[in-house]
N, C-alpha and C positions, 0 to 999 in steps of 0.2 A: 504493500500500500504506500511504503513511505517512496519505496523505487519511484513506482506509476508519476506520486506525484512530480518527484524532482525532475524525474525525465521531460516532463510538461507532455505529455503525450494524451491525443485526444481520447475523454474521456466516452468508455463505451456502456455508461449504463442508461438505462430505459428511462422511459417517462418517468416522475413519482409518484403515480399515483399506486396502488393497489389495483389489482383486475385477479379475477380466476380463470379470464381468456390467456388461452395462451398466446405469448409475445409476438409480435409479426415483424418482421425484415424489413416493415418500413420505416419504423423507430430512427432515428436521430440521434446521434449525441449529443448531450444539453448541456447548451454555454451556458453560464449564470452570472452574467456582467454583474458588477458590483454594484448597487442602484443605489444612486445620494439620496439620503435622508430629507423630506422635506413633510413640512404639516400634512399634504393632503397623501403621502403614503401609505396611509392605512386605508383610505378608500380608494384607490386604486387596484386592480384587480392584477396577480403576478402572471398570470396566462391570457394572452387575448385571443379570444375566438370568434368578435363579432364586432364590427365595426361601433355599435353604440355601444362598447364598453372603452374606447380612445379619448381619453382625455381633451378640452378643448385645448387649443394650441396658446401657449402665452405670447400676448404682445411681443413684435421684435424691437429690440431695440433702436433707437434713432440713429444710432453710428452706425448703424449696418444696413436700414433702410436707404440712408445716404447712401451710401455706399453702392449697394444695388440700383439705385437709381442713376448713379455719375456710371454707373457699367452698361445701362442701358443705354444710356445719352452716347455713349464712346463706340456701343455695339450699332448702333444707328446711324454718327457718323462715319466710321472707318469699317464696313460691311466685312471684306475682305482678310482682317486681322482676328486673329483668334484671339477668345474671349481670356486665356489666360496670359494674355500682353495686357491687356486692360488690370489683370487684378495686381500682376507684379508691380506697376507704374502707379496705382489706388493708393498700393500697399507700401510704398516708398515715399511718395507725399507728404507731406502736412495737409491738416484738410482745410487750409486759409486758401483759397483759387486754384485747388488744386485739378480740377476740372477743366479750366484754362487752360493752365500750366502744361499739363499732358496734351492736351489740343495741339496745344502750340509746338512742342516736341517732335509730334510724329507727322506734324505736316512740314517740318523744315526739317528732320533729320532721321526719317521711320527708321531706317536700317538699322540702325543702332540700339534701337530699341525690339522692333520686331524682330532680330535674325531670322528671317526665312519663315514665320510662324507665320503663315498664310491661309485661309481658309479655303479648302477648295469647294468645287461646284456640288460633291454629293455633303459635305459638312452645311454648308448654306440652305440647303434644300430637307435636311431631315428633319428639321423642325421648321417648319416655315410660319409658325401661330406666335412663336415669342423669340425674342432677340437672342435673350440667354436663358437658358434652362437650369431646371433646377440644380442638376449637379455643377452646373459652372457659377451662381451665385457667390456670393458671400456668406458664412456658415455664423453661427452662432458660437461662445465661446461653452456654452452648454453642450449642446451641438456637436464638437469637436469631444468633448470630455470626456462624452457617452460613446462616440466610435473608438477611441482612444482606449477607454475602458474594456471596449468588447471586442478587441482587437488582440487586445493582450491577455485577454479569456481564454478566448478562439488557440491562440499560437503562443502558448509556454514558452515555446522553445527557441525563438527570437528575441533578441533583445529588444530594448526598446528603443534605439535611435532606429534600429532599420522598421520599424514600422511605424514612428514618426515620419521617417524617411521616403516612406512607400506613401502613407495615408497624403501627405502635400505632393503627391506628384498626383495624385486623383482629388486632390483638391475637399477632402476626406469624406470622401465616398464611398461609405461601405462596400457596397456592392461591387464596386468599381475595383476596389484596393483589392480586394477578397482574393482574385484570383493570380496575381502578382505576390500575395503573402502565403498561397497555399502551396505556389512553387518555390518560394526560399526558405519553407517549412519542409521541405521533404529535403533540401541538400542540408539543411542544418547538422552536427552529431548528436544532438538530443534525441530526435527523430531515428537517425540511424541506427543508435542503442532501442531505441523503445520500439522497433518495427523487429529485431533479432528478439526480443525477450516477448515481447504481448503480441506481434503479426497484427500492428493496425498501422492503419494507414490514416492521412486526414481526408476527407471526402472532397473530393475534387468534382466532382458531378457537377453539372449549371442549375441542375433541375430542383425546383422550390420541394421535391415531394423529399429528398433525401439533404437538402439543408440544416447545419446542427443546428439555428436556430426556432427549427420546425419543432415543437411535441406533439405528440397522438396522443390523444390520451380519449377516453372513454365517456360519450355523453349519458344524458339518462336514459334514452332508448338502446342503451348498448352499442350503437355505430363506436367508430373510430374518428374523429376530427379533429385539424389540423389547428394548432392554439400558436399563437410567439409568445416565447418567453419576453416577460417587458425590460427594455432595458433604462428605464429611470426617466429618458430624455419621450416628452410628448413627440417631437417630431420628428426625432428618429424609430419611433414605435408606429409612427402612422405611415411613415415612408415604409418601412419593410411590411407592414400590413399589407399597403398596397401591391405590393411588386413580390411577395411571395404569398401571403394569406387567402389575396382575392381572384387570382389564377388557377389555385385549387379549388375555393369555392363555386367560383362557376362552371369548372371541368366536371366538380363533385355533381351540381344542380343540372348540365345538359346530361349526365350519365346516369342521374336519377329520374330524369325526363323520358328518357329513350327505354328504358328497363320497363316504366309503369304502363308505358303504350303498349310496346312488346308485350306483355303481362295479360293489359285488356285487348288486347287482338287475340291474344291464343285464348282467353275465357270467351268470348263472342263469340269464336269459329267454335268451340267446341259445344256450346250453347247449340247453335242453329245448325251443325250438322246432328244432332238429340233429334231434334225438333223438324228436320228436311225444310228449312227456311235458307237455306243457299241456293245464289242466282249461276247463271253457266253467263262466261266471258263470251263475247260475241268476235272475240279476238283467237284469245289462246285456247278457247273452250275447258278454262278452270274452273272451280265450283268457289265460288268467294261468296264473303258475308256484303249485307247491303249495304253496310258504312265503307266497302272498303270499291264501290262502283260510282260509275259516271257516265252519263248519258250524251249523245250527240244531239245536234237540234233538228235534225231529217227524219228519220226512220226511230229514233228512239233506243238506237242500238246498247246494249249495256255492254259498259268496257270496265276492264278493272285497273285500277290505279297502280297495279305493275306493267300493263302493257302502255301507260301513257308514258310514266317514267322512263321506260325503254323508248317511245317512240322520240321523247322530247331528248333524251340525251342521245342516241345515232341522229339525229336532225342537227343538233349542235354540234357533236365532236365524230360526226362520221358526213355522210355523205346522201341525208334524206332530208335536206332543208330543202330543195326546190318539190320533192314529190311528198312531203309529209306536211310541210308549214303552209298554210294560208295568209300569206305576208301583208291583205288587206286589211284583214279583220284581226291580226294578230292571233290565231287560233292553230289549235291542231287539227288538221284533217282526219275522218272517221275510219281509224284502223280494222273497221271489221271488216268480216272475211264473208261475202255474200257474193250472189250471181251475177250481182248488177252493183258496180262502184258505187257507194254510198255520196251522197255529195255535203252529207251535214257536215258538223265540226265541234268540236269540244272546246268549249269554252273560253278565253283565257283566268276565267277564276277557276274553273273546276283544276284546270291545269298548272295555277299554284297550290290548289289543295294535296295534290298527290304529290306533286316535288318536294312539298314541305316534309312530307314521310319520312323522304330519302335523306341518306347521310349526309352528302354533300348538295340536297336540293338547294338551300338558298344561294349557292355558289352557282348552280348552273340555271337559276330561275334570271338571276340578276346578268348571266350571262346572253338569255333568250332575249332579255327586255334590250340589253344591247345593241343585240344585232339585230331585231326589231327598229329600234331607231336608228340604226347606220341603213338601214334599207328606206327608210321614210326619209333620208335626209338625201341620198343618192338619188333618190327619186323627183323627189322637187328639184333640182337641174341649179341648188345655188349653190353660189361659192361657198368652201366650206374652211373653217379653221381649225385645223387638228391639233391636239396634243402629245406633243413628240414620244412622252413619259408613260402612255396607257392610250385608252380607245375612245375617249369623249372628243368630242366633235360640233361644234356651233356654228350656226351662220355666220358668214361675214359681214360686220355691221355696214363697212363700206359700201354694202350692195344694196342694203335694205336698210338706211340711215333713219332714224328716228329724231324727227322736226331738228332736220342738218341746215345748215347754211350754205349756200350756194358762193361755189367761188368767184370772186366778184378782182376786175382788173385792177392791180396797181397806181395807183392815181399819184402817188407820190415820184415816180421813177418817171414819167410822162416828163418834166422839164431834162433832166438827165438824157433821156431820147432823143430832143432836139436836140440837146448840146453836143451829142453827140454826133447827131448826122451832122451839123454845121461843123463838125471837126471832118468827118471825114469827108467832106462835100474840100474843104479847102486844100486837104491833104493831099501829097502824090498818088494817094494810092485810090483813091476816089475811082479811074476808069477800068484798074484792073475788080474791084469792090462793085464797080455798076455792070463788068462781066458777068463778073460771076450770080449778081441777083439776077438777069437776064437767064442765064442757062440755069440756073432753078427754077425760073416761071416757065421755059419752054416745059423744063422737066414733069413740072406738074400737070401739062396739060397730057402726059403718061397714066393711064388709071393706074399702074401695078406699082406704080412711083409714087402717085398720090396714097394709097392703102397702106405700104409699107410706111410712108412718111407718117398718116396719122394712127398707124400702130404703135409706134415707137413714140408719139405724143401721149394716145391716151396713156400710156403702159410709163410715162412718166408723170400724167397726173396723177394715176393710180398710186406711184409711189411718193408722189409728193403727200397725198392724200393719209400716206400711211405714216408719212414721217409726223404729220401733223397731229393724228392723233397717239402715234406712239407704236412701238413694236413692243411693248412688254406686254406676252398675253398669258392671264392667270386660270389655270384649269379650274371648272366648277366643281371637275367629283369629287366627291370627299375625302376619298380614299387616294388622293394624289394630292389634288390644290398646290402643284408647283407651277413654278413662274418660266416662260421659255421668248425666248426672241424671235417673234415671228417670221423676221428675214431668215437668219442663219439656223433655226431651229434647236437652238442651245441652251443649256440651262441660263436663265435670268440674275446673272451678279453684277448688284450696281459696281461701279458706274462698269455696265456695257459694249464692248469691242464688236461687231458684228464680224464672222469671218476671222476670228484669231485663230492663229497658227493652233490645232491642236497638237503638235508636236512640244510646242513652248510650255502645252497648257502638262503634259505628260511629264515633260522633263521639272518642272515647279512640283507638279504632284511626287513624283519618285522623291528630286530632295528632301521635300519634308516629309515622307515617311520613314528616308530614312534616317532623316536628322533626329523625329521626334523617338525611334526607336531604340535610341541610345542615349538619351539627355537622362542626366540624373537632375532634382530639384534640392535646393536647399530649404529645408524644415523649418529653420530660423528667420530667413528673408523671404523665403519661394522664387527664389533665382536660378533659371533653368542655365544649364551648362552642358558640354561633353567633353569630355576626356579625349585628348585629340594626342599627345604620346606623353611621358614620366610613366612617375609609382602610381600605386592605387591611393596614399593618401593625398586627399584633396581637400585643398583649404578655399572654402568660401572670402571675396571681399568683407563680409561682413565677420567675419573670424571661424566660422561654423567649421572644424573640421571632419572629416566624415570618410569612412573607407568605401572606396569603388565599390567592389564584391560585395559585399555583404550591408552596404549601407548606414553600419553602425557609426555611433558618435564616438571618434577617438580624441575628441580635445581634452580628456581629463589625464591631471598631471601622471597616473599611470599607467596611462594607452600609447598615444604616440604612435611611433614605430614598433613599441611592443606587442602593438595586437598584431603586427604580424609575424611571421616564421623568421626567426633567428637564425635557422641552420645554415651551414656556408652553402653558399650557389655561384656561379658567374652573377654579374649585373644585366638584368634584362632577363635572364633564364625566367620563361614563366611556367614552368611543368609544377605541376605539384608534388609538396612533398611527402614521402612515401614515410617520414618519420613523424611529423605532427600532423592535426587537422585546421594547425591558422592560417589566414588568408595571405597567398603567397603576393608580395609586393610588389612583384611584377607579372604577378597573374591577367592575363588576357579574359574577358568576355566571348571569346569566340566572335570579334563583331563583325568580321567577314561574311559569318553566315547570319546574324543577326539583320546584317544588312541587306544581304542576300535575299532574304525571307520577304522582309518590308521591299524591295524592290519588287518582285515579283507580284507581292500583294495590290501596290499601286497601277501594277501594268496589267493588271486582272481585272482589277476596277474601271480602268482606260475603257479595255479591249471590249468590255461589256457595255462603255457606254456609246462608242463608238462604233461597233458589231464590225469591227471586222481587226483582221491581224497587221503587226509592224511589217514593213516591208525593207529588203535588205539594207535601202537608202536610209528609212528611218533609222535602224538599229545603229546607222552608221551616226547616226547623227545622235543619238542618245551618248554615245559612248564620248567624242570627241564634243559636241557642239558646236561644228562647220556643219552648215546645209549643204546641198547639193548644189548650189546656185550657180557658182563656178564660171559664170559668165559676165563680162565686163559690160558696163551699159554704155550705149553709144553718147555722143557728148554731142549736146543739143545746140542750136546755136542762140543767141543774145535772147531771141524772141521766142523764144521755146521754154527759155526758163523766165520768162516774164506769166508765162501762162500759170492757172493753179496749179499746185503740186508739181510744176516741171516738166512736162509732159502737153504732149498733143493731146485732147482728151477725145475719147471714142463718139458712137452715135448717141448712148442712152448718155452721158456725162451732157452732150450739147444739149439733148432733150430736159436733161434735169435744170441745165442751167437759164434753158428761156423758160420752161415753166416760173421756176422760184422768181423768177427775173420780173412776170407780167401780172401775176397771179400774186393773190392776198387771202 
């Protein structure tokens, strides 16, 4: 017993309650955070099992609301920048303008501040309802106490600089930390004595059913339900409530759903075949109960509610939507089996009632209603605006504008006209200028000259049309609601490039994954760093000492260099040693393959959003960063670089430019 405990080795006993059932495998090991004493901890309850047993939440504090709110103002301005540049920069302030003060910083000098902490386009897009999320906030010093507390429950076998260490790199997010502390609990040697003497291990699993902070423990109907131990802090007992309590609660509640149907379907069939009150399918010719039939509106045919499931999902994920679906009336066609084709149809309510049955019905009901309206919108002949990210699809307002304003000519530009033709009228170049409008008007008395001409006009109002009201188009479905650029079809990060190099956008993604897969933070300041070559001890500006490897705080007067391996080695040797188990001072992370990993990671991410593979050019150009360009641009003369951008510009550039030119 006294072993177990010193070893700090996760503990393997059951719930506490008493039961005369026997134990089940899905038991947990139970952390029992040390919870601070406070008045109302006698009526708080030490197991939660239902959200009105959660305490209300205490007011936050005014420094921390600030706080949160100068994060929002910063996440608002500087879209692009990740939310933990904002808290390091909070977090070094004084709070006299310190809101200012930062502003002013990273629009005259980001780099220095940001290194490379860049937000990319799927980080911008996964929460698109709030700026910053909860885990990137500002924490409470309660808050912090209580994860602090159950961290050091959780993992004996750690000291406590490395999981101070660990909890400010997640910004002290449980959940977040957990699985970074569950891998440097298994290389520990406390762990490695306690896995040769007891065979446990600490549970690595993601899944909320096998979580030590889960108990089963025994309601009054004898079920088994899922309780969290409390740990002291109201808001960190309602956070893990939610994100593991309330995922088995409703997994528990559809599985208790789907049993008591099943239950009353077999007493009903077994009822009415007693009784010969079963109907015959007019389909499969099975014998089913009346609840479980549906009728067509022709003939009356009775069908059972497995031959529609079957007819509605091969219609969707096979190859019977044009001979099964009724695309006008949104209906299924009448599957019976008679001498003469039936012409009725089955409903679209009957035909949510029998999907709903199905396991995966609402997933393929909401897929029918889809392609129901991609076929109503195909069919009305209008333009359409799609959504790069999923299948919603709207009219274009441009087409079908609602009380628009008509574009009406430039009146201001009208003196600028004259002065201009009285320029050119006096100029040399006036007869070869009076040529050339001449063989433009022959030109147009050409119809295929004219058409082309005002093709490439409309097709530039169009676009004028669209600059004006804007290319950022927001999807309605719920289940997406991302923002995309209706020119280039790209995800939406202000401010906007239309047409940016995805390869630039590739090579920024790779660095920062893998910059951020190797920065260690400091505990003390939360000053993100990497070890780029020395020893593993690392001294923060702010004085924080701390070891590479293992995380831990060696600034006390009898750590130092002695928490590492004394034995003689060369300098730089980083193998370990085969006579102690301290952390070798020129021990390596493996970060070749750590980097390895996160490159791959981010070019997976790429490949996915972009649907298709690097090609040998590109690869060439990830590696070194020369393009393929290789060719010198021709040198224009005086009057070529007077033009915009340096350049002759093409047919749609000229069209763009008398458009915006005449037009208001």
């Amino acid at each position: 017993m006294f072993l177990s405990g010193f070893l700090g080795a996760p503990s393997g006993r059951r719930g506490s309650f008493k039961s005369n059932k026997p134990r089940s495998s899905r038991y947990s090991p139970e952390v029992s955070p040390s919870r601070p004493r406070n008045p109302d901890s006698s009526s708080s309850p030490e197991y939660l099992s239902d959200e009105s047993q959660l305490q209300p939440a205490a007011p936050t504090p005014q420094d921390i609301l600030d706080l949160n709110n100068n994060l929002e103002m910063l996440a608002a301005l500087f879209p692009d920048v990740q939310i933990e540049v904002f808290r390091e920069m909070l977090s070094s302030f004084s709070e006299e303008s310190r809101l200012f003060i930062i502003t002013d910083k990273l629009l005259k000098n980001p780099g220095l501040f940001v290194k490379g902490r860049r937000r990319t386009s799927d980080d911008a897009s996964s929460d698109s309802n709030t700026l910053v999320s909860r885990t990137e906030a500002f924490r409470t010093a309660e808050y912090k106490k209580a994860v602090r507390s159950l961290a050091m429950q959780e993992f004996k076998g750690l000291s406590r600089s490395s999981i101070d260490a660990v909890l400010s790199e997640s910004n002290y997010s449980y959940l977040d930390a957990r699985p970074t502390l569950v891998d440097l609990s298994s290389k520990s040697w406390k762990f490695t004595i306690s896995s040769m003497f007891f065979r446990r291990r600490p549970v690595t699993s993601t899944e909320a059913e096998t979580h030590p902070l889960i108990i089963w423990r025994a309601s009054d109907d004898g079920s088994m339900v899922p309780t969290l131990k409390a740990t002291g802090s109201v808001e960190l007992d309602r956070e893990l409530f939610e994100e593991l309590i309330m995922p088995l609660k409703q997994r528990e509640q559809l599985s208790r759903q789907a049993s008591d149907r099943a239950l009353a379907i077999s007493i009903l069939t077994e009822e009415a075949e007693t009784y010969e009150a079963t109907y015959e399918c007019s389909c499969c010719y099975s014998d089913v109960i009346f609840e479980e039939l549906t009728t067509c509106d022709a003939d009356a045919h009775l069908v059972c509610f497995h031959c529609v499931q079957h007819s509605i999902t091969e219609a969707i994920f096979g190859q019977g939507w044009q001979r099964s679906i009724d695309k006008e009336m949104g209906a299924l066609r009448c599957p019976a089996v008679a001498s003469i084709e039936c012409d009725g149809c089955i409903s679209s309510e009957h035909i949510h009632r029998a999907m709903r049955e199905e396991k995966n019905g609402e997933e393929i009901i909401r897929k029918f209603d889809q392609r129901l309206a991609e076929h109503g919108l195909l069919s009305s002949g209008l333009p359409l605006i799609r959504c790069p990210f999923c299948t919603y699809a709207e009219v274009d307002e441009l087409y079908v504008p609602a009380n628009s304003p008509r574009l009406k000519i430039r009146t201001s530009n009208i003196p600028n006209f004259i002065i201009v033709f009285i320029c050119l009228v006096l100029s040399p170049v006036y007869f070869p200028l009076l040529t050339f409008v001449l063989a433009c008007f022959v030109l147009c008395l050409n119809r295929s000259f004219r058409g082309y001409a005002s093709w490439h006009l409309r097709a530039a109002l169009s676009r004028y049309q669209r600059r004006r009201r804007g290319l950022k188009f927001t999807c309605q479905n719920p289940s997406c609601a991302r923002s995309s650029c209706i020119s280039c079809s790209k995800a939406w990060v202000d401010i906007h490039v239309c047409h940016e190099s995805s390869l630039v956008a590739l090579r920024t993604q790779v660095e920062l994954a893998m910059s951020m897969a190797i920065k260690r933070v400091c505990p003390r300041c939360n000053t993100s760093f990497v070890k780029t070559a020395g020893c593993n001890k690392l001294t923060c500006p702010c004085g924080y000492k701390m070891c590479y490897v293992c995380r831990k705080d060696i600034g006390t007067p009898t750590e130092g260099y002695s928490h590492f391996c004394q034995h003689f080695r060369p300098e730089g040797d980083g193998r370990r040693c085969k006579e102690c188990n301290k952390c070798n001072l020129w021990e390596t992370e493996n970060t070749e393959e750590i980097l390895r990993k996160a490159k791959q990671e981010a070019e997976k991410r790429w490949r996915e959003s972009e649907r298709r593979e690097l090609s040998d050019a590109e690869k060439a150009y990830l590696e070194d960063g020369v393009g393929p360009i290789g060719r010198k641009s021709l040198r224009s003369g005086d009057l070529v670089q007077l033009l915009p951008g340096g350049k002759i510009p093409n047919i749609e550039e000229f069209c763009d430019f008398i458009i915006e030119t005449i037009f208001v």
